[in-house]
C-alpha atoms as a printed R data frame, in Angstrom:
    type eleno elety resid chain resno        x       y       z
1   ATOM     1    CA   UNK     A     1 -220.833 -18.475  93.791
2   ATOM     2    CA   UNK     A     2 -219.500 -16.072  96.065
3   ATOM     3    CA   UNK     A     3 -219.421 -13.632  92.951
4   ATOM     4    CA   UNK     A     4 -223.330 -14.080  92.445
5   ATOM     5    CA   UNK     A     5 -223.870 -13.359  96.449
6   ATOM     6    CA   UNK     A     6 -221.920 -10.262  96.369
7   ATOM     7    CA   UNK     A     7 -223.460  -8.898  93.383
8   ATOM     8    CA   UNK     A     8 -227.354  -9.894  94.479
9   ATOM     9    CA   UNK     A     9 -226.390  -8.259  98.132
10  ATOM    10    CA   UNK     A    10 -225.005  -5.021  96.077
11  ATOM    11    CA   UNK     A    11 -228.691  -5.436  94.042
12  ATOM    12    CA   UNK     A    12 -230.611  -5.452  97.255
13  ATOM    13    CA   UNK     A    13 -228.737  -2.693  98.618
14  ATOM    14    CA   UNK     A    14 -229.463  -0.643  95.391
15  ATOM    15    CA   UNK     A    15 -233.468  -1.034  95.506
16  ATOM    16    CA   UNK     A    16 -233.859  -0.410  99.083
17  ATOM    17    CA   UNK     A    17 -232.222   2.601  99.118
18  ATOM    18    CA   UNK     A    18 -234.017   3.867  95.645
19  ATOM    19    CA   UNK     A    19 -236.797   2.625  97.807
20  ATOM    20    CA   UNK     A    20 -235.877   4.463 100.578
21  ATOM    21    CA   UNK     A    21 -235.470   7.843  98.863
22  ATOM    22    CA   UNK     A    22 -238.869   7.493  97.619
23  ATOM    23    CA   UNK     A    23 -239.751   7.575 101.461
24  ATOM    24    CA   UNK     A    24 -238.467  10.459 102.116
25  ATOM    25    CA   UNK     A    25 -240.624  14.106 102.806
26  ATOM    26    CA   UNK     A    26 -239.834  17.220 103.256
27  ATOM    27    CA   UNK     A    27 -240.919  20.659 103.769
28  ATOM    28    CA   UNK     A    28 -239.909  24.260 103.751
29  ATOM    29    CA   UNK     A    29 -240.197  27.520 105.858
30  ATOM    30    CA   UNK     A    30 -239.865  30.783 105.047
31  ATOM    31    CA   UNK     A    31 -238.129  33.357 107.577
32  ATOM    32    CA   UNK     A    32 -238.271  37.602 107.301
33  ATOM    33    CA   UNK     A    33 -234.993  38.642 109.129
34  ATOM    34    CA   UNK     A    34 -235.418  42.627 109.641
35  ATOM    35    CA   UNK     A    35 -233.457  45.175 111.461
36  ATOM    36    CA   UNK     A    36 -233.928  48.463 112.841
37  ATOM    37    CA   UNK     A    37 -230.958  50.886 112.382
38  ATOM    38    CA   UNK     A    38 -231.646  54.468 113.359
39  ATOM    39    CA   UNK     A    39 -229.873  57.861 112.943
40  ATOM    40    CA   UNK     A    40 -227.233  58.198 115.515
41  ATOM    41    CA   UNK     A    41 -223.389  60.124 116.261
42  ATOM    42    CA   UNK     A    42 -220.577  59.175 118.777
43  ATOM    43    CA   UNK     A    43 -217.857  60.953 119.599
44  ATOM    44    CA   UNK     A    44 -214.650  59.924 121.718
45  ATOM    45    CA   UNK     A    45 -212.106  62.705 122.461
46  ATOM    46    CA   UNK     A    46 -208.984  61.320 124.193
47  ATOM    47    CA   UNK     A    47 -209.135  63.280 126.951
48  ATOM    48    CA   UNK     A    48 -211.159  65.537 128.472
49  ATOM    49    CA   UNK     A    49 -208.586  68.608 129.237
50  ATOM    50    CA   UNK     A    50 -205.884  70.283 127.434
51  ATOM    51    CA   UNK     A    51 -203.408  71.957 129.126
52  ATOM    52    CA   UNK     A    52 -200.872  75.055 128.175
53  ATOM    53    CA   UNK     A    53 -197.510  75.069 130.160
54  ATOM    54    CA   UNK     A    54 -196.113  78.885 131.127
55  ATOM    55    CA   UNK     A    55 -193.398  79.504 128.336
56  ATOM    56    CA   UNK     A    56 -191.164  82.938 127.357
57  ATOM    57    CA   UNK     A    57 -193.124  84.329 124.320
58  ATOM    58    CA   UNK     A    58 -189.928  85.534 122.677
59  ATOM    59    CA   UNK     A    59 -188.801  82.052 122.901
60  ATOM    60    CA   UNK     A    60 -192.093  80.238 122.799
61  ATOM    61    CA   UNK     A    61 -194.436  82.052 120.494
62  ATOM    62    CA   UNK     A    62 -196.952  79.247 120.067
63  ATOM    63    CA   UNK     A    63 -197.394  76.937 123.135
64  ATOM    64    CA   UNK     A    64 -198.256  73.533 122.621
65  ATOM    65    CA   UNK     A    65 -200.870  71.306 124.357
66  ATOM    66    CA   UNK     A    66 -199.249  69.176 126.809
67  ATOM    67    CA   UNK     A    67 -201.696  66.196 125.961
68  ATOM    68    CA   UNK     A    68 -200.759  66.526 121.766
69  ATOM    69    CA   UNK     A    69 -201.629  64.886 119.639
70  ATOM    70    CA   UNK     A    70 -205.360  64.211 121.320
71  ATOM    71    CA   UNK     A    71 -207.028  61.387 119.308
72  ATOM    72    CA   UNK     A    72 -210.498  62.044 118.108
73  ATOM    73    CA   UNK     A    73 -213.393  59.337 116.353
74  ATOM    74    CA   UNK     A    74 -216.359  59.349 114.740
75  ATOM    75    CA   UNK     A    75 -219.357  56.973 114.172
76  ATOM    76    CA   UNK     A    76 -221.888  57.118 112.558
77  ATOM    77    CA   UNK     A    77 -225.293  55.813 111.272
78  ATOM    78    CA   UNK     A    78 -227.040  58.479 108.598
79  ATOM    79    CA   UNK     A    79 -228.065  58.029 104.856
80  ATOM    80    CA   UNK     A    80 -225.470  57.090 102.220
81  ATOM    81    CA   UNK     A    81 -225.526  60.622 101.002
82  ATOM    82    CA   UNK     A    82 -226.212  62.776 104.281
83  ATOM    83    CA   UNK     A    83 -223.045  64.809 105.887
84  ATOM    84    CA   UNK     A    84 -221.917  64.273 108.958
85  ATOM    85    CA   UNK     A    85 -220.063  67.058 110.665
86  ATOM    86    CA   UNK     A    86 -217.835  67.863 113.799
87  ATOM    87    CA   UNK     A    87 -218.095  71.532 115.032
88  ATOM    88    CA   UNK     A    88 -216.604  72.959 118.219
89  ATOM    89    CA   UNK     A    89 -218.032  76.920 119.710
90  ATOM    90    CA   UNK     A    90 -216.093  77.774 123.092
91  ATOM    91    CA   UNK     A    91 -218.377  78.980 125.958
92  ATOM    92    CA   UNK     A    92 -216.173  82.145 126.169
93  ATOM    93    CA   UNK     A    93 -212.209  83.125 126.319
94  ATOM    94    CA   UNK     A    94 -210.174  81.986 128.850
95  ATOM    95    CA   UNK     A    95 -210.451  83.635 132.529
96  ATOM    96    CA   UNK     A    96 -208.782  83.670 135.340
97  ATOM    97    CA   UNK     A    97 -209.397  85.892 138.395
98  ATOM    98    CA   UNK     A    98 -207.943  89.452 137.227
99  ATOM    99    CA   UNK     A    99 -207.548  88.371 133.385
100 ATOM   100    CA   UNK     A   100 -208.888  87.400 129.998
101 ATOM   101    CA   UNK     A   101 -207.070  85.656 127.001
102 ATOM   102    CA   UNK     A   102 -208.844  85.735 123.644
103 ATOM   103    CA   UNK     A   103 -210.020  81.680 122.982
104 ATOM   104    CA   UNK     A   104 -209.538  83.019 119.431
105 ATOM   105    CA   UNK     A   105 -205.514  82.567 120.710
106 ATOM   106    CA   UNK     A   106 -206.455  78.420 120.863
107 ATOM   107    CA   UNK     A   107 -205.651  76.523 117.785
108 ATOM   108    CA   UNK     A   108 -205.676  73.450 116.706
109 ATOM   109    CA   UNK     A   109 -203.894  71.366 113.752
110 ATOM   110    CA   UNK     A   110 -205.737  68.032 112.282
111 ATOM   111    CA   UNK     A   111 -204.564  64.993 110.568
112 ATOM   112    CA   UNK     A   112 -207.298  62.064 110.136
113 ATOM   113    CA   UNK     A   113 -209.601  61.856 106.772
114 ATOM   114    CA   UNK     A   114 -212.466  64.846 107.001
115 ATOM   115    CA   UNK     A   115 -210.479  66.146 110.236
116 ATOM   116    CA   UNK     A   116 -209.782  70.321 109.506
117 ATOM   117    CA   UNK     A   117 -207.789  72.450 111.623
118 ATOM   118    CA   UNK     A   118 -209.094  75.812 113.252
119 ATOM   119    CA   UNK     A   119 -209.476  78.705 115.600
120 ATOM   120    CA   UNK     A   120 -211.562  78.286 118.555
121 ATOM   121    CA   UNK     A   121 -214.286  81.253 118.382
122 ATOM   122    CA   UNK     A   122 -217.477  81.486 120.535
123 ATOM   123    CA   UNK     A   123 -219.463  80.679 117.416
124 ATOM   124    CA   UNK     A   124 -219.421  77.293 116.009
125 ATOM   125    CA   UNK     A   125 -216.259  76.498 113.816
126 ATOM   126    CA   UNK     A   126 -215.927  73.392 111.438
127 ATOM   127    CA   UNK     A   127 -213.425  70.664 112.969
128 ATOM   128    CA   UNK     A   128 -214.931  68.153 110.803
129 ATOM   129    CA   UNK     A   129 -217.070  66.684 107.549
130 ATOM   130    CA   UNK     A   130 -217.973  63.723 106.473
131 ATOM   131    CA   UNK     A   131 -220.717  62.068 103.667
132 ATOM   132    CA   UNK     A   132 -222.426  58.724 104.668
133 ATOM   133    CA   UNK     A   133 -222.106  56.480 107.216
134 ATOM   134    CA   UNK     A   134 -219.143  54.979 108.908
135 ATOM   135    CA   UNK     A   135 -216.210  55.412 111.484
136 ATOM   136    CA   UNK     A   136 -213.554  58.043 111.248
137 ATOM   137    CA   UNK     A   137 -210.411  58.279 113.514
138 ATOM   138    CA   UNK     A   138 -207.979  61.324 113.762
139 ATOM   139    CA   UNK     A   139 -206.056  63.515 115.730
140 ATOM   140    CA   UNK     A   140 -206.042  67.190 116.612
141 ATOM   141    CA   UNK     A   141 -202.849  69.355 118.424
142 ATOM   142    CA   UNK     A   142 -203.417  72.090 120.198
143 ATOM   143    CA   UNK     A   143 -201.895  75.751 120.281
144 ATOM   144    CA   UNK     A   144 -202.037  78.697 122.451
145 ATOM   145    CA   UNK     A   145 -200.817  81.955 120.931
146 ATOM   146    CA   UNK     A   146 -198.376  83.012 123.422
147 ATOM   147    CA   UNK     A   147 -198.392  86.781 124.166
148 ATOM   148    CA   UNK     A   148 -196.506  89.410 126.758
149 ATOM   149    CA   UNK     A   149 -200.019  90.901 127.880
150 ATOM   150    CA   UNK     A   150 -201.201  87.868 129.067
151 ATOM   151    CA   UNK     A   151 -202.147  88.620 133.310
152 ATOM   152    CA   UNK     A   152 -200.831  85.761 135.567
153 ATOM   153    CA   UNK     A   153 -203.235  83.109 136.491
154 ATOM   154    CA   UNK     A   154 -204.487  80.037 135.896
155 ATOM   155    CA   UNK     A   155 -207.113  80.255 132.642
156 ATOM   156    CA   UNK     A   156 -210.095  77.770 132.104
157 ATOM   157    CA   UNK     A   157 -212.966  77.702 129.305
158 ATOM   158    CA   UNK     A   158 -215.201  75.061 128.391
159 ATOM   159    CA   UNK     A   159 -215.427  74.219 124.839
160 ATOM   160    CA   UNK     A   160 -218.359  72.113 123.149
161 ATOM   161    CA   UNK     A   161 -218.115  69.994 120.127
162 ATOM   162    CA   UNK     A   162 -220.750  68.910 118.687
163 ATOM   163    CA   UNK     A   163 -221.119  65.403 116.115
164 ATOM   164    CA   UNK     A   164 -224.045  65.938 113.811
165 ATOM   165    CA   UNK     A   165 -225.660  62.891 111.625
166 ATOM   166    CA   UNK     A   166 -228.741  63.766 110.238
């Protein structure tokens, strides 16, 4: 007897919830996700002045930054086949009251994917190139040529670089 009960219960059960699914409605919504990305460049340099410490030139010929290695990166957003590209120009050479030092005496090593190393010039120079979008992370060290005909003094220059990302 009790195995009838259990297996009518276990019937029941079965056709109300075939029942039940019958019951059920439902409905669907479409959604249009969309996103607006637009051209753009960022550059972080890890500091914003170098510095050259007095050194013999016979001893010294090449001074090094005191900040090396400075770390540089680059984002960003352009087409999958655009270049991107770093460039630095100097406003001038280096003065200081009663003297001039050539900026083409400032060099720079670079390590980093795309990174190149250079000359400082008044005219643009290539520090960097990329193709397509994405993040890039180096480091540059800087160099003055050391010379006997330098005047003393302290020297200054501003120097621009410029990210492009078409």
């Amino acid at each position: 007897m009790k195995t009838t009960i259990v297996v009518a219960v276990l019937m029941v059960a079965c056709l109300l919830w075939a029942g039940a699914a019958g019951w059920t409605a439902t409905d669907t919504q479409t959604l249009t996700v969309n996103a607006q990305v637009l051209a753009k460049a960022k550059l972080t340099l890890g500091v914003a002045a170098i510095n050259f410490s007095d050194a013999d030139p016979d001893v010294t010929p090449a001074v090094a930054a005191t900040e090396n290695p400075v770390s540089v990166t680059v984002k960003a957003h352009t087409g999958s086949g655009s270049t991107v590209t770093l460039t630095v120009k100097a406003d001038g050479d280096l003065q200081a009251t009663g003297g001039t030092i050539p900026i083409t005496n400032v060099s720079w090593t670079a390590s980093g994917a795309g990174f190149v190393g250079g000359t400082m010039d008044t005219t643009a120079v290539a520090a960097g190139s990329w193709t397509g979008p994405g993040q890039y992370s180096g480091q540059f060290r800087f160099f003055l040529a050391n010379n006997w005909s330098y005047q003393p003094g302290n020297y200054s220059q501003t120097v621009v670089y410029t990210l492009t990302a078409p």
